[in-house]
C-alpha positions, 0 to 999 in steps of 0.5 A: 373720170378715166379708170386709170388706177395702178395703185393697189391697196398693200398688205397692212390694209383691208376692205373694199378698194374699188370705190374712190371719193374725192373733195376738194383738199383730198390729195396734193401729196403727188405734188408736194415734196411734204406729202405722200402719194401712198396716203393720198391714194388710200385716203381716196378709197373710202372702202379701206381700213388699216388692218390693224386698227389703232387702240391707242386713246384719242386728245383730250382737248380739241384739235380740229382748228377749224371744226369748232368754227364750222359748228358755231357757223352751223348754230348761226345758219341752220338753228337761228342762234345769233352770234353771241348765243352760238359762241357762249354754246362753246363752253360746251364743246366736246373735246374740250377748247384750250382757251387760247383756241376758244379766242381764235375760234371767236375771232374766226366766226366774229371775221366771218360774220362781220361782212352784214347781211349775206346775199346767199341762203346757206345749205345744209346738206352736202354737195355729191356727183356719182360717177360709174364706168366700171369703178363708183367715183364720188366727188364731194364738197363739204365746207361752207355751201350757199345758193340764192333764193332760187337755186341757181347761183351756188357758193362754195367757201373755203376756210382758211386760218389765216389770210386766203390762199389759192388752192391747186386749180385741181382742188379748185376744178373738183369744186366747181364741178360738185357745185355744178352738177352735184345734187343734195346729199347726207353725209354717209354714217359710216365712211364706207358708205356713200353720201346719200343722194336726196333728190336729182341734181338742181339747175345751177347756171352759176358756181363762184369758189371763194377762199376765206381767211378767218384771221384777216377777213380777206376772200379771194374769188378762184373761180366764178363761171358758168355751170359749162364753164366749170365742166370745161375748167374740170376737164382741163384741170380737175380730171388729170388731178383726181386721177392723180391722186387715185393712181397714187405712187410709192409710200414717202413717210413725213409729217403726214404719216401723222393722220395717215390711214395706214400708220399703223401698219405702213412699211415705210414708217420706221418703228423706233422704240426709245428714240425720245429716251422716255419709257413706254406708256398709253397715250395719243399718238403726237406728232413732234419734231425739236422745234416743238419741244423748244416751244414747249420748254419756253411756253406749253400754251404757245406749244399747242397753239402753233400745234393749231396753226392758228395765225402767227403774227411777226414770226422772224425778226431780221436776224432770224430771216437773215440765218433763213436766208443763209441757209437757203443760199448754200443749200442751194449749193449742196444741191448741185449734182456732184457734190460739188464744193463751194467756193468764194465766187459761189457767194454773193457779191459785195454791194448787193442785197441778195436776200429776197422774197420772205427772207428778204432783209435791208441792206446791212443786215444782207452784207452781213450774210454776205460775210457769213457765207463766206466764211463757210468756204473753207468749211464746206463738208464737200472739200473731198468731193469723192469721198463722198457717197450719197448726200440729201440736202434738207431731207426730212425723216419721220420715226414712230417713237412706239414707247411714247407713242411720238411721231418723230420728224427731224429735218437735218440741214444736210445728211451724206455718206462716207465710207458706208456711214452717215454725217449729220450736219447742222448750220447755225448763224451769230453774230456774236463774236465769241465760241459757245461756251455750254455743251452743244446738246444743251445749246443745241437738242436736235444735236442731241435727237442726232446723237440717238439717231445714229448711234442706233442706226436709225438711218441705216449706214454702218453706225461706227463712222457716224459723226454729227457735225455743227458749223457756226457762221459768224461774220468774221469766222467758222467754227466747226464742231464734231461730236461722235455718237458711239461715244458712250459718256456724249450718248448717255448725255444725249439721253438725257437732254433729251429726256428734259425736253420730251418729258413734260411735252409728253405728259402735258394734258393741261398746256398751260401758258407761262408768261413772262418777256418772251410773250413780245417775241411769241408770234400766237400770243394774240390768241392767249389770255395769259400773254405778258404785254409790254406794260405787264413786262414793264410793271414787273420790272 
Protein backbone atom coordinates (compact mmCIF):
# COMPACT_ATOMS: atom_id res chain seq x y z
CA UNK A 1 0.00 0.00 0.00
CA UNK A 2 1.82 3.10 -1.38
CA UNK A 3 1.09 6.70 0.40
CA UNK A 4 0.39 8.23 -2.49
CA UNK A 5 -2.64 10.48 -1.56
CA UNK A 6 -2.65 14.18 -3.00
CA UNK A 7 -6.51 14.11 -2.33
CA UNK A 8 -7.28 16.77 0.52
CA UNK A 9 -10.31 16.89 2.52
CA UNK A 10 -11.93 20.55 1.59
CA UNK A 11 -13.53 23.23 3.22
CA UNK A 12 -17.23 21.69 4.10
CA UNK A 13 -15.56 18.62 5.61
CA UNK A 14 -13.98 18.08 9.28
CA UNK A 15 -12.25 15.54 11.30
CA UNK A 16 -9.28 13.29 10.94
CA UNK A 17 -8.18 12.36 7.06
CA UNK A 18 -5.33 10.39 7.77
CA UNK A 19 -6.73 6.98 8.47
CA UNK A 20 -8.01 5.37 5.03
CA UNK A 21 -10.38 1.98 5.16
CA UNK A 22 -11.33 0.19 1.87
CA UNK A 23 -13.89 -2.81 1.12
CA UNK A 24 -14.63 -4.43 -1.60
CA UNK A 25 -17.51 -2.03 -3.19
CA UNK A 26 -15.50 0.93 -1.84
CA UNK A 27 -14.78 3.12 -5.09
CA UNK A 28 -15.23 2.94 -8.90
CA UNK A 29 -16.17 6.33 -8.97
CA UNK A 30 -12.53 7.22 -10.58
CA UNK A 31 -13.67 4.72 -13.39
CA UNK A 32 -17.07 5.04 -14.07
CA UNK A 33 -18.48 7.87 -15.92
CA UNK A 34 -21.60 7.88 -13.26
CA UNK A 35 -19.60 8.03 -10.07
CA UNK A 36 -17.30 10.69 -8.41
CA UNK A 37 -13.79 10.42 -7.64
CA UNK A 38 -14.16 13.50 -4.67
CA UNK A 39 -16.83 10.98 -2.91
CA UNK A 40 -14.79 7.93 -3.44
CA UNK A 41 -11.77 9.41 -1.92
CA UNK A 42 -13.97 11.06 1.41
CA UNK A 43 -15.68 7.72 1.67
CA UNK A 44 -12.18 6.17 1.98
CA UNK A 45 -11.35 8.25 4.97
CA UNK A 46 -13.48 7.09 7.64
CA UNK A 47 -12.06 9.87 10.25
CA UNK A 48 -14.10 12.73 8.21
CA UNK A 49 -17.52 14.07 8.46
CA UNK A 50 -19.39 16.82 6.63
CA UNK A 51 -19.14 19.85 8.70
CA UNK A 52 -22.57 20.51 8.48
CA UNK A 53 -24.08 17.59 9.30
CA UNK A 54 -27.59 16.79 7.62
CA UNK A 55 -30.90 17.38 10.27
CA UNK A 56 -33.37 16.34 7.84
CA UNK A 57 -35.36 13.02 8.92
CA UNK A 58 -34.63 9.67 7.82
CA UNK A 59 -37.61 7.18 5.20
CA UNK A 60 -39.74 5.66 7.00
CA UNK A 61 -39.72 2.52 5.02
CA UNK A 62 -36.49 0.51 4.48
CA UNK A 63 -34.08 1.11 1.82
CA UNK A 64 -31.31 -0.94 2.25
CA UNK A 65 -32.55 -3.64 -0.53
CA UNK A 66 -30.07 -5.92 0.68
CA UNK A 67 -29.73 -5.34 4.57
CA UNK A 68 -33.04 -7.40 5.24
CA UNK A 69 -31.52 -10.38 3.30
CA UNK A 70 -28.16 -10.17 5.24
CA UNK A 71 -30.40 -10.15 8.66
CA UNK A 72 -32.53 -12.91 7.78
CA UNK A 73 -29.22 -14.89 6.75
CA UNK A 74 -27.84 -13.85 9.89
CA UNK A 75 -30.86 -15.47 12.25
CA UNK A 76 -30.53 -18.69 9.86
CA UNK A 77 -26.50 -18.98 10.36
CA UNK A 78 -25.76 -17.67 13.80
CA UNK A 79 -29.04 -17.94 15.97
CA UNK A 80 -30.37 -21.50 14.63
CA UNK A 81 -33.71 -20.37 13.22
CA UNK A 82 -34.88 -22.42 10.15
CA UNK A 83 -35.96 -20.60 6.93
CA UNK A 84 -39.44 -19.87 7.69
CA UNK A 85 -38.87 -18.64 11.46
CA UNK A 86 -36.16 -16.05 10.13
CA UNK A 87 -38.45 -14.69 7.53
CA UNK A 88 -41.94 -14.73 9.67
CA UNK A 89 -39.38 -12.41 12.13
CA UNK A 90 -39.60 -10.00 9.13
CA UNK A 91 -42.74 -8.50 10.19
CA UNK A 92 -40.71 -7.04 12.75
CA UNK A 93 -38.35 -5.10 10.63
CA UNK A 94 -37.19 -1.52 11.55
CA UNK A 95 -38.03 0.39 9.20
CA UNK A 96 -40.76 -0.83 7.97
CA UNK A 97 -40.66 -3.30 4.43
CA UNK A 98 -43.12 -2.33 1.74
CA UNK A 99 -44.83 -5.54 0.83
CA UNK A 100 -43.44 -5.57 -2.72
CA UNK A 101 -40.02 -5.67 -0.95
CA UNK A 102 -40.83 -8.14 1.90
CA UNK A 103 -41.52 -10.62 -1.33
CA UNK A 104 -38.33 -10.06 -2.88
CA UNK A 105 -36.43 -10.26 0.43
CA UNK A 106 -38.23 -13.71 0.55
CA UNK A 107 -37.57 -14.91 -2.66
CA UNK A 108 -33.70 -13.77 -2.18
CA UNK A 109 -33.17 -15.74 1.08
CA UNK A 110 -35.50 -19.01 -0.21
CA UNK A 111 -32.57 -18.65 -3.68
CA UNK A 112 -29.80 -18.43 -1.30
CA UNK A 113 -30.89 -21.11 1.02
CA UNK A 114 -32.18 -23.63 -1.86
CA UNK A 115 -28.35 -25.22 -2.94
CA UNK A 116 -29.00 -28.05 0.29
CA UNK A 117 -26.61 -28.34 2.98
CA UNK A 118 -23.44 -25.79 2.91
CA UNK A 119 -19.90 -27.38 2.91
CA UNK A 120 -18.87 -24.01 4.72
CA UNK A 121 -19.20 -23.17 8.58
CA UNK A 122 -20.46 -19.30 8.14
CA UNK A 123 -18.30 -16.53 10.15
CA UNK A 124 -19.68 -14.24 12.17
CA UNK A 125 -17.15 -11.70 12.81
CA UNK A 126 -15.86 -9.67 10.05
CA UNK A 127 -12.81 -10.02 8.10
CA UNK A 128 -9.59 -6.79 8.63
CA UNK A 129 -5.83 -6.51 7.65
CA UNK A 130 -4.21 -3.32 9.16
CA UNK A 131 -1.49 -1.81 7.34
CA UNK A 132 0.90 1.18 8.69
CA UNK A 133 3.73 3.07 6.63
CA UNK A 134 3.35 6.39 8.06
CA UNK A 135 -0.52 6.57 7.30
CA UNK A 136 -3.16 3.57 9.11
CA UNK A 137 -4.77 1.54 6.04
CA UNK A 138 -7.60 -0.67 6.68
CA UNK A 139 -8.94 -3.08 4.12
CA UNK A 140 -12.13 -5.06 5.11
CA UNK A 141 -14.63 -7.36 4.11
CA UNK A 142 -17.90 -7.59 5.12
CA UNK A 143 -20.68 -9.54 3.01
CA UNK A 144 -21.29 -13.20 3.52
CA UNK A 145 -17.81 -14.79 4.94
CA UNK A 146 -17.53 -18.93 5.27
CA UNK A 147 -14.61 -21.10 6.11
CA UNK A 148 -14.15 -24.82 6.46
CA UNK A 149 -14.40 -26.67 9.71
CA UNK A 150 -10.54 -26.05 9.78
CA UNK A 151 -10.00 -22.82 8.83
CA UNK A 152 -8.05 -23.12 6.07
CA UNK A 153 -10.34 -22.60 3.04
CA UNK A 154 -12.23 -19.23 3.44
CA UNK A 155 -15.32 -18.05 1.38
CA UNK A 156 -16.36 -14.65 0.55
CA UNK A 157 -19.74 -14.10 -1.24
CA UNK A 158 -21.02 -11.08 -2.91
CA UNK A 159 -24.86 -10.40 -3.14
CA UNK A 160 -26.08 -9.42 -6.11
CA UNK A 161 -29.99 -8.43 -6.65
CA UNK A 162 -30.40 -10.20 -9.47
CA UNK A 163 -28.17 -12.53 -11.68
CA UNK A 164 -24.21 -12.49 -10.65
CA UNK A 165 -21.92 -9.85 -12.04
CA UNK A 166 -18.25 -9.69 -12.01
CA UNK A 167 -16.91 -6.84 -9.87
CA UNK A 168 -13.57 -4.80 -11.09
CA UNK A 169 -10.57 -7.24 -10.72
CA UNK A 170 -9.79 -4.27 -8.21
CA UNK A 171 -12.71 -5.12 -5.85
CA UNK A 172 -12.08 -8.44 -6.63
CA UNK A 173 -8.13 -8.04 -5.63
CA UNK A 174 -9.22 -6.07 -2.25
CA UNK A 175 -11.23 -9.13 -1.34
CA UNK A 176 -9.13 -11.99 -1.65
CA UNK A 177 -6.31 -10.58 0.12
CA UNK A 178 -8.78 -9.68 3.30
CA UNK A 179 -9.74 -13.17 2.90
CA UNK A 180 -6.30 -14.08 2.93
CA UNK A 181 -4.44 -12.38 5.52
CA UNK A 182 -7.22 -10.54 7.28
CA UNK A 183 -7.80 -11.88 11.09
CA UNK A 184 -11.02 -11.67 13.15
CA UNK A 185 -12.62 -8.38 13.93
CA UNK A 186 -15.67 -6.58 15.31
CA UNK A 187 -17.36 -4.17 13.75
CA UNK A 188 -16.27 -0.74 15.03
CA UNK A 189 -18.98 1.36 17.17
CA UNK A 190 -18.65 4.17 15.60
CA UNK A 191 -17.14 4.83 11.94
CA UNK A 192 -14.26 6.59 13.00
CA UNK A 193 -13.02 4.05 14.95
CA UNK A 194 -11.25 0.88 13.87
CA UNK A 195 -12.45 -2.80 13.55
CA UNK A 196 -11.53 -4.35 16.61
CA UNK A 197 -9.05 -7.04 15.65
CA UNK A 198 -9.92 -10.45 17.86
CA UNK A 199 -6.95 -12.60 17.44
CA UNK A 200 -3.95 -12.92 14.95
CA UNK A 201 -4.74 -13.67 11.47
CA UNK A 202 -5.64 -17.57 10.68
CA UNK A 203 -3.46 -19.79 8.35
CA UNK A 204 -5.63 -20.00 5.21
CA UNK A 205 -4.15 -21.69 2.59
CA UNK A 206 -7.19 -21.26 0.10
CA UNK A 207 -9.89 -17.99 -0.56
CA UNK A 208 -12.56 -18.54 -3.48
CA UNK A 209 -14.45 -14.98 -4.15
CA UNK A 210 -17.93 -15.86 -5.37
CA UNK A 211 -20.71 -13.57 -6.63
CA UNK A 212 -24.24 -14.37 -5.81
CA UNK A 213 -27.60 -13.25 -7.69
CA UNK A 214 -30.49 -13.69 -5.45
CA UNK A 215 -32.88 -13.22 -8.15
CA UNK A 216 -31.92 -16.16 -10.40
CA UNK A 217 -29.54 -18.29 -7.84
CA UNK A 218 -26.64 -18.08 -10.64
CA UNK A 219 -22.89 -17.93 -8.50
CA UNK A 220 -19.79 -17.05 -10.45
CA UNK A 221 -16.44 -17.94 -9.05
CA UNK A 222 -13.93 -14.63 -9.68
CA UNK A 223 -11.48 -15.91 -7.96
CA UNK A 224 -10.20 -19.19 -6.55
CA UNK A 225 -6.28 -19.51 -5.40
CA UNK A 226 -4.18 -19.75 -3.17
CA UNK A 227 -3.27 -17.41 -0.20
CA UNK A 228 0.17 -16.27 -2.28
CA UNK A 229 -1.78 -16.45 -5.31
CA UNK A 230 -4.03 -13.53 -3.91
CA UNK A 231 -1.17 -11.74 -2.47
CA UNK A 232 0.29 -11.52 -6.11
CA UNK A 233 -3.41 -11.08 -7.67
CA UNK A 234 -3.63 -7.97 -5.06
CA UNK A 235 -0.26 -6.54 -6.35
CA UNK A 236 -1.23 -6.59 -9.84
CA UNK A 237 -4.74 -5.43 -9.25
CA UNK A 238 -5.86 -4.38 -6.17
CA UNK A 239 -2.81 -2.32 -4.98
CA UNK A 240 -3.18 0.31 -8.11
CA UNK A 241 -7.03 0.55 -7.24
CA UNK A 242 -6.89 1.35 -3.58
CA UNK A 243 -4.56 4.08 -4.36
CA UNK A 244 -6.92 4.94 -6.99
CA UNK A 245 -9.76 5.54 -5.07
CA UNK A 246 -7.73 7.30 -2.13
CA UNK A 247 -5.71 9.67 -4.60
CA UNK A 248 -9.50 10.63 -5.45
CA UNK A 249 -9.89 13.67 -8.15
CA UNK A 250 -12.23 16.45 -8.69
CA UNK A 251 -15.91 16.49 -7.04
CA UNK A 252 -18.19 15.38 -10.62
CA UNK A 253 -21.83 15.75 -9.09
CA UNK A 254 -24.52 12.89 -10.43
CA UNK A 255 -26.63 10.33 -8.88
CA UNK A 256 -24.12 9.82 -6.55
CA UNK A 257 -24.08 12.70 -4.67
CA UNK A 258 -27.47 11.33 -3.35
CA UNK A 259 -25.46 9.22 -0.19
CA UNK A 260 -22.27 11.19 -0.56
CA UNK A 261 -20.68 12.36 2.77
CA UNK A 262 -20.29 15.54 1.62
CA UNK A 263 -23.72 16.72 0.18
CA UNK A 264 -24.51 18.80 2.57
CA UNK A 265 -21.80 21.16 2.09
CA UNK A 266 -20.28 20.16 -1.50
CA UNK A 267 -19.34 22.98 -3.91
CA UNK A 268 -20.13 21.39 -6.81
CA UNK A 269 -23.68 20.57 -6.05
CA UNK A 270 -26.06 23.20 -7.30
CA UNK A 271 -28.35 24.47 -4.70
CA UNK A 272 -31.80 25.13 -6.41
CA UNK A 273 -34.68 26.04 -4.42
CA UNK A 274 -38.02 25.55 -6.31
CA UNK A 275 -36.96 23.70 -9.35
CA UNK A 276 -39.60 21.01 -8.83
CA UNK A 277 -42.41 23.99 -8.44
CA UNK A 278 -43.30 22.80 -4.96
CA UNK A 279 -43.03 24.48 -1.58
CA UNK A 280 -40.57 24.34 1.09
CA UNK A 281 -40.92 21.45 3.77
CA UNK A 282 -38.96 18.88 6.11
CA UNK A 283 -38.89 15.46 4.78
CA UNK A 284 -36.08 12.92 3.20
CA UNK A 285 -33.75 13.93 1.06
CA UNK A 286 -35.11 11.90 -2.42
CA UNK A 287 -33.50 11.23 -5.30
CA UNK A 288 -35.48 11.45 -8.53
CA UNK A 289 -35.26 12.32 -12.08
CA UNK A 290 -38.72 12.30 -14.49
CA UNK A 291 -38.45 8.76 -15.49
CA UNK A 292 -39.32 8.22 -11.82
CA UNK A 293 -41.99 10.50 -11.52
CA UNK A 294 -43.59 8.89 -14.58
CA UNK A 295 -43.45 5.79 -12.55
CA UNK A 296 -45.09 7.21 -9.93
CA UNK A 297 -47.81 8.92 -11.77
CA UNK A 298 -48.53 5.25 -13.42
CA UNK A 299 -48.06 3.33 -10.27
CA UNK A 300 -46.39 4.45 -6.74
CA UNK A 301 -45.64 0.86 -5.82
CA UNK A 302 -43.57 0.17 -9.05
CA UNK A 303 -42.03 3.90 -8.32
CA UNK A 304 -40.45 2.29 -4.88
CA UNK A 305 -39.91 -0.95 -6.02
CA UNK A 306 -37.40 0.16 -8.99
CA UNK A 307 -36.21 2.62 -6.37
CA UNK A 308 -34.84 -0.91 -4.86
CA UNK A 309 -33.49 -2.01 -7.81
CA UNK A 310 -34.95 -5.09 -7.28
CA UNK A 311 -34.76 -7.29 -10.62
CA UNK A 312 -36.78 -6.30 -13.50
CA UNK A 313 -38.16 -8.52 -15.73
CA UNK A 314 -38.80 -7.76 -19.85
CA UNK A 315 -38.17 -4.17 -19.47
CA UNK A 316 -38.07 -3.05 -23.22
CA UNK A 317 -40.30 -4.40 -25.96
CA UNK A 318 -39.12 -4.04 -29.60
CA UNK A 319 -40.23 -0.48 -29.94
CA UNK A 320 -38.60 0.74 -27.01
CA UNK A 321 -35.01 -1.15 -27.57
CA UNK A 322 -35.25 -0.09 -31.03
CA UNK A 323 -35.87 4.21 -29.99
CA UNK A 324 -32.51 2.95 -27.37
CA UNK A 325 -30.81 1.97 -30.41
CA UNK A 326 -31.53 5.04 -32.55
CA UNK A 327 -30.43 7.07 -29.99
CA UNK A 328 -27.23 5.33 -29.57
CA UNK A 329 -26.66 5.77 -33.20
CA UNK A 330 -26.57 9.43 -33.38
CA UNK A 331 -25.41 10.08 -30.36
CA UNK A 332 -22.46 8.68 -31.43
CA UNK A 333 -22.59 11.16 -34.07
CA UNK A 334 -22.99 14.34 -31.98
CA UNK A 335 -19.94 12.74 -30.27
CA UNK A 336 -17.54 13.61 -32.78
CA UNK A 337 -14.88 16.27 -32.30
CA UNK A 338 -16.07 18.97 -34.25
CA UNK A 339 -19.27 19.20 -34.01
CA UNK A 340 -19.75 17.74 -37.15
CA UNK A 341 -23.03 17.35 -39.13
CA UNK A 342 -24.57 14.10 -39.94
CA UNK A 343 -25.23 13.27 -43.14
CA UNK A 344 -27.03 10.02 -45.16
CA UNK A 345 -24.01 8.21 -45.55
CA UNK A 346 -23.40 8.37 -41.58
CA UNK A 347 -26.77 6.04 -41.33
CA UNK A 348 -26.71 2.60 -41.58
CA UNK A 349 -27.07 0.67 -44.88
CA UNK A 350 -30.07 -0.74 -46.42
CA UNK A 351 -30.49 -4.60 -45.91
CA UNK A 352 -28.38 -4.71 -42.87
CA UNK A 353 -29.42 -4.92 -39.20
CA UNK A 354 -27.33 -2.61 -37.33
CA UNK A 355 -28.73 -2.87 -33.85
CA UNK A 356 -26.94 -4.79 -31.68
CA UNK A 357 -25.88 -5.99 -28.11
CA UNK A 358 -28.93 -5.06 -25.58
CA UNK A 359 -30.78 -2.98 -28.27
CA UNK A 360 -30.63 -5.70 -30.49
CA UNK A 361 -34.01 -6.16 -32.43
CA UNK A 362 -35.12 -8.29 -35.88
CA UNK A 363 -34.56 -7.25 -39.07
CA UNK A 364 -37.67 -5.13 -39.92
CA UNK A 365 -38.02 -3.57 -36.79
CA UNK A 366 -33.71 -2.33 -37.49
CA UNK A 367 -35.12 -0.98 -41.29
CA UNK A 368 -37.28 0.65 -39.64
CA UNK A 369 -34.70 2.52 -37.39
CA UNK A 370 -32.76 2.66 -40.62
CA UNK A 371 -35.51 5.02 -42.19
CA UNK A 372 -35.87 6.93 -39.00
CA UNK A 373 -32.16 7.88 -38.83
CA UNK A 374 -32.55 9.03 -41.74
CA UNK A 375 -35.04 11.33 -41.63
CA UNK A 376 -32.79 12.97 -38.73
CA UNK A 377 -30.55 14.32 -41.63
CA UNK A 378 -32.08 17.25 -42.25
CA UNK A 379 -32.75 17.90 -38.49
CA UNK A 380 -29.43 17.44 -37.31
CA UNK A 381 -28.77 20.63 -34.46
CA UNK A 382 -25.24 20.81 -36.16
CA UNK A 383 -26.32 22.12 -39.63
CA UNK A 384 -24.32 25.34 -38.65
CA UNK A 385 -21.36 23.78 -37.06
CA UNK A 386 -19.50 27.16 -36.19
CA UNK A 387 -22.13 28.56 -34.53
CA UNK A 388 -21.57 26.15 -32.39
CA UNK A 389 -19.92 26.96 -28.99
CA UNK A 390 -19.78 23.81 -26.59
CA UNK A 391 -21.77 20.55 -26.86
CA UNK A 392 -22.39 17.64 -24.33
CA UNK A 393 -23.75 14.58 -25.54
CA UNK A 394 -25.90 12.50 -23.03
CA UNK A 395 -24.43 14.76 -20.01
CA UNK A 396 -26.02 14.26 -16.70
CA UNK A 397 -26.71 17.09 -13.97
CA UNK A 398 -27.91 16.89 -10.66
CA UNK A 399 -29.67 19.97 -8.66
CA UNK A 400 -30.68 20.10 -4.77
CA UNK A 401 -34.14 20.93 -4.74
CA UNK A 402 -33.45 22.82 -1.12
CA UNK A 403 -37.29 23.39 -0.78
CA UNK A 404 -38.27 19.80 -1.39
CA UNK A 405 -35.56 18.48 -0.45
CA UNK A 406 -35.07 16.29 -4.14
CA UNK A 407 -31.94 15.34 -5.50
CA UNK A 408 -32.70 16.34 -9.05
CA UNK A 409 -30.87 14.47 -11.90
CA UNK A 410 -31.92 15.07 -15.43
CA UNK A 411 -29.86 13.29 -18.26
CA UNK A 412 -30.79 15.86 -21.60
CA UNK A 413 -29.97 13.77 -24.83
CA UNK A 414 -27.71 16.82 -26.09
CA UNK A 415 -26.86 20.24 -24.35
CA UNK A 416 -24.75 22.99 -26.64
CA UNK A 417 -24.22 26.38 -26.75
CA UNK A 418 -24.74 29.33 -29.12
CA UNK A 419 -23.86 32.68 -28.63
CA UNK A 420 -23.55 32.33 -24.67
CA UNK A 421 -26.68 30.47 -24.47
CA UNK A 422 -27.90 26.95 -23.82
CA UNK A 423 -30.24 24.43 -26.20
CA UNK A 424 -31.66 21.66 -24.59
CA UNK A 425 -32.53 18.77 -26.93
CA UNK A 426 -34.54 16.06 -26.67
CA UNK A 427 -35.18 12.97 -29.14
CA UNK A 428 -38.24 11.06 -29.40
CA UNK A 429 -38.87 7.96 -32.01
CA UNK A 430 -42.81 6.76 -33.38
CA UNK A 431 -43.97 5.10 -35.38
CA UNK A 432 -47.01 6.86 -35.74
CA UNK A 433 -47.94 8.81 -38.59
CA UNK A 434 -49.52 11.53 -37.45
CA UNK A 435 -48.30 15.16 -35.41
CA UNK A 436 -48.65 15.26 -31.53
CA UNK A 437 -51.77 16.58 -31.02
CA UNK A 438 -51.39 17.43 -26.63
CA UNK A 439 -49.26 20.15 -25.35
CA UNK A 440 -45.52 18.71 -25.20
CA UNK A 441 -45.21 19.66 -21.34
CA UNK A 442 -48.09 17.57 -21.05
CA UNK A 443 -46.88 14.69 -23.44
CA UNK A 444 -43.43 15.36 -22.42
CA UNK A 445 -42.32 16.42 -18.49
CA UNK A 446 -38.81 16.42 -18.87
CA UNK A 447 -39.49 19.08 -21.47
CA UNK A 448 -41.29 20.82 -18.61
CA UNK A 449 -38.22 20.03 -15.94
CA UNK A 450 -36.23 21.89 -19.03
CA UNK A 451 -38.37 24.83 -19.55
CA UNK A 452 -37.48 25.55 -15.51
CA UNK A 453 -33.71 24.79 -15.79
CA UNK A 454 -33.22 27.32 -18.09
CA UNK A 455 -35.49 30.21 -17.62
CA UNK A 456 -33.55 30.46 -14.03
CA UNK A 457 -30.11 29.48 -15.69
CA UNK A 458 -29.47 26.55 -13.87
CA UNK A 459 -26.95 25.73 -16.22
CA UNK A 460 -25.17 28.84 -16.54
CA UNK A 461 -25.35 30.66 -20.03
CA UNK A 462 -26.97 33.87 -20.61
CA UNK A 463 -30.82 32.41 -20.21
CA UNK A 464 -32.70 35.12 -23.09
CA UNK A 465 -31.39 32.89 -25.92
CA UNK A 466 -32.32 29.75 -24.26
CA UNK A 467 -34.74 27.23 -26.35
CA UNK A 468 -35.47 23.38 -25.70
CA UNK A 469 -36.00 21.84 -28.84
CA UNK A 470 -37.63 18.30 -29.31
CA UNK A 471 -37.36 16.27 -32.44
CA UNK A 472 -39.41 13.29 -33.31
CA UNK A 473 -38.13 10.56 -35.73
CA UNK A 474 -40.79 8.91 -37.51
CA UNK A 475 -40.02 6.46 -40.53
CA UNK A 476 -41.34 8.92 -43.17
CA UNK A 477 -40.65 12.23 -41.47
CA UNK A 478 -39.25 14.80 -38.61
CA UNK A 479 -40.86 17.12 -36.80
CA UNK A 480 -39.00 19.51 -35.02
CA UNK A 481 -40.44 21.64 -32.14
CA UNK A 482 -39.11 24.84 -30.02
CA UNK A 483 -40.23 26.00 -27.02
CA UNK A 484 -38.75 29.12 -25.47
CA UNK A 485 -38.50 29.09 -21.61
CA UNK A 486 -38.57 33.06 -21.09
CA UNK A 487 -41.99 32.99 -22.24
CA UNK A 488 -43.79 33.67 -19.51
CA UNK A 489 -47.52 31.74 -20.30
CA UNK A 490 -45.03 28.25 -21.38
CA UNK A 491 -42.97 28.77 -17.85
CA UNK A 492 -46.34 29.24 -15.81
CA UNK A 493 -47.42 25.84 -17.59
CA UNK A 494 -44.23 24.17 -16.93
CA UNK A 495 -44.91 25.23 -13.35
CA UNK A 496 -47.58 23.56 -13.32
CA UNK A 497 -46.75 20.18 -15.01
CA UNK A 498 -44.44 20.00 -12.89
CA UNK A 499 -46.10 20.36 -9.85
CA UNK A 500 -48.81 17.41 -10.93
CA UNK A 501 -46.20 15.08 -11.37
CA UNK A 502 -43.60 15.94 -7.95
CA UNK A 503 -46.50 16.59 -5.70
CA UNK A 504 -47.93 13.22 -4.89
CA UNK A 505 -44.30 11.38 -5.24
CA UNK A 506 -43.25 13.95 -2.69
CA UNK A 507 -45.54 13.51 -0.24
CA UNK A 508 -45.91 9.62 -0.97
CA UNK A 509 -45.21 7.73 2.61
CA UNK A 510 -47.40 4.63 1.96
CA UNK A 511 -46.59 3.82 -2.09
CA UNK A 512 -49.38 1.91 -2.71
CA UNK A 513 -49.61 -0.41 -5.88
CA UNK A 514 -52.51 0.95 -8.40
CA UNK A 515 -53.45 -2.23 -10.63
CA UNK A 516 -54.76 -2.18 -13.58
CA UNK A 517 -53.51 -3.31 -17.58
CA UNK A 518 -50.38 -1.83 -17.47
CA UNK A 519 -49.11 -4.57 -14.55
CA UNK A 520 -48.31 -6.72 -18.08
CA UNK A 521 -45.86 -4.32 -19.27
CA UNK A 522 -44.46 -3.23 -15.42
CA UNK A 523 -41.33 -5.18 -15.53
CA UNK A 524 -41.40 -5.50 -11.10
CA UNK A 525 -44.63 -6.62 -11.16
CA UNK A 526 -43.18 -10.38 -9.85
CA UNK A 527 -42.37 -8.60 -6.35
CA UNK A 528 -46.16 -7.06 -6.15
CA UNK A 529 -48.91 -8.83 -4.36
CA UNK A 530 -51.58 -6.36 -5.94
CA UNK A 531 -50.32 -6.69 -9.65
CA UNK A 532 -53.13 -7.41 -12.28
CA UNK A 533 -52.52 -10.68 -14.35
CA UNK A 534 -53.60 -11.43 -17.58
CA UNK A 535 -57.03 -13.44 -16.21
CA UNK A 536 -57.58 -10.42 -13.68
CA UNK A 537 -57.46 -8.02 -16.81
CA UNK A 538 -59.57 -10.32 -18.77
CA UNK A 539 -62.54 -10.85 -15.94
CA UNK A 540 -62.51 -6.82 -15.58
CA UNK A 541 -63.20 -6.71 -19.23
Amino acid sequence: MTDDVPWRAPQWMTGNEGPVRIGPGTGGGTDEAHGCPSRDAAKARPGLRARVPSQLPREEHETFTLGPVCGVLDRIEFSGSTVEEALDALSGHQPALHEGHRIYVEHAVRQYTSRGPDPFVPVRPYWAVHKDNGRRWELYAWWRRYQSADGTVREYRRLRHGDARTSSRGEIAVAAYTAAFGADAAWPRRWNEEFAIQGPPGRVARIRIIEVGLGDGSRTVQFDGTAEEARAYYEAHGDAHVRSVVRGGPERPGAACFDCKQFTGCGAVSRSPGVLALPSSRLPLRKVSISDLRYHAACPAQSLLRSLHLPKADEYGDAAKLGQAVHGWIEALHRRTGPVPCTRDDMPPYGENWTAGRWRVPDEEAETGRRMLLQHVDSCPFQLPEAIERVECEPTRVFHDTAAQALVVVKPDLLYQEDGSWIWRELKTTRTPHRIGKDLLDVYPQLALAVVLLARAELGGDPSGSRVELEVLRPDGSDPHVIDPMDAERLAKAGAVLRRYAGPWRSDRAWEARPGGHCRQCPVSRWCPSAQTPADTEEAA
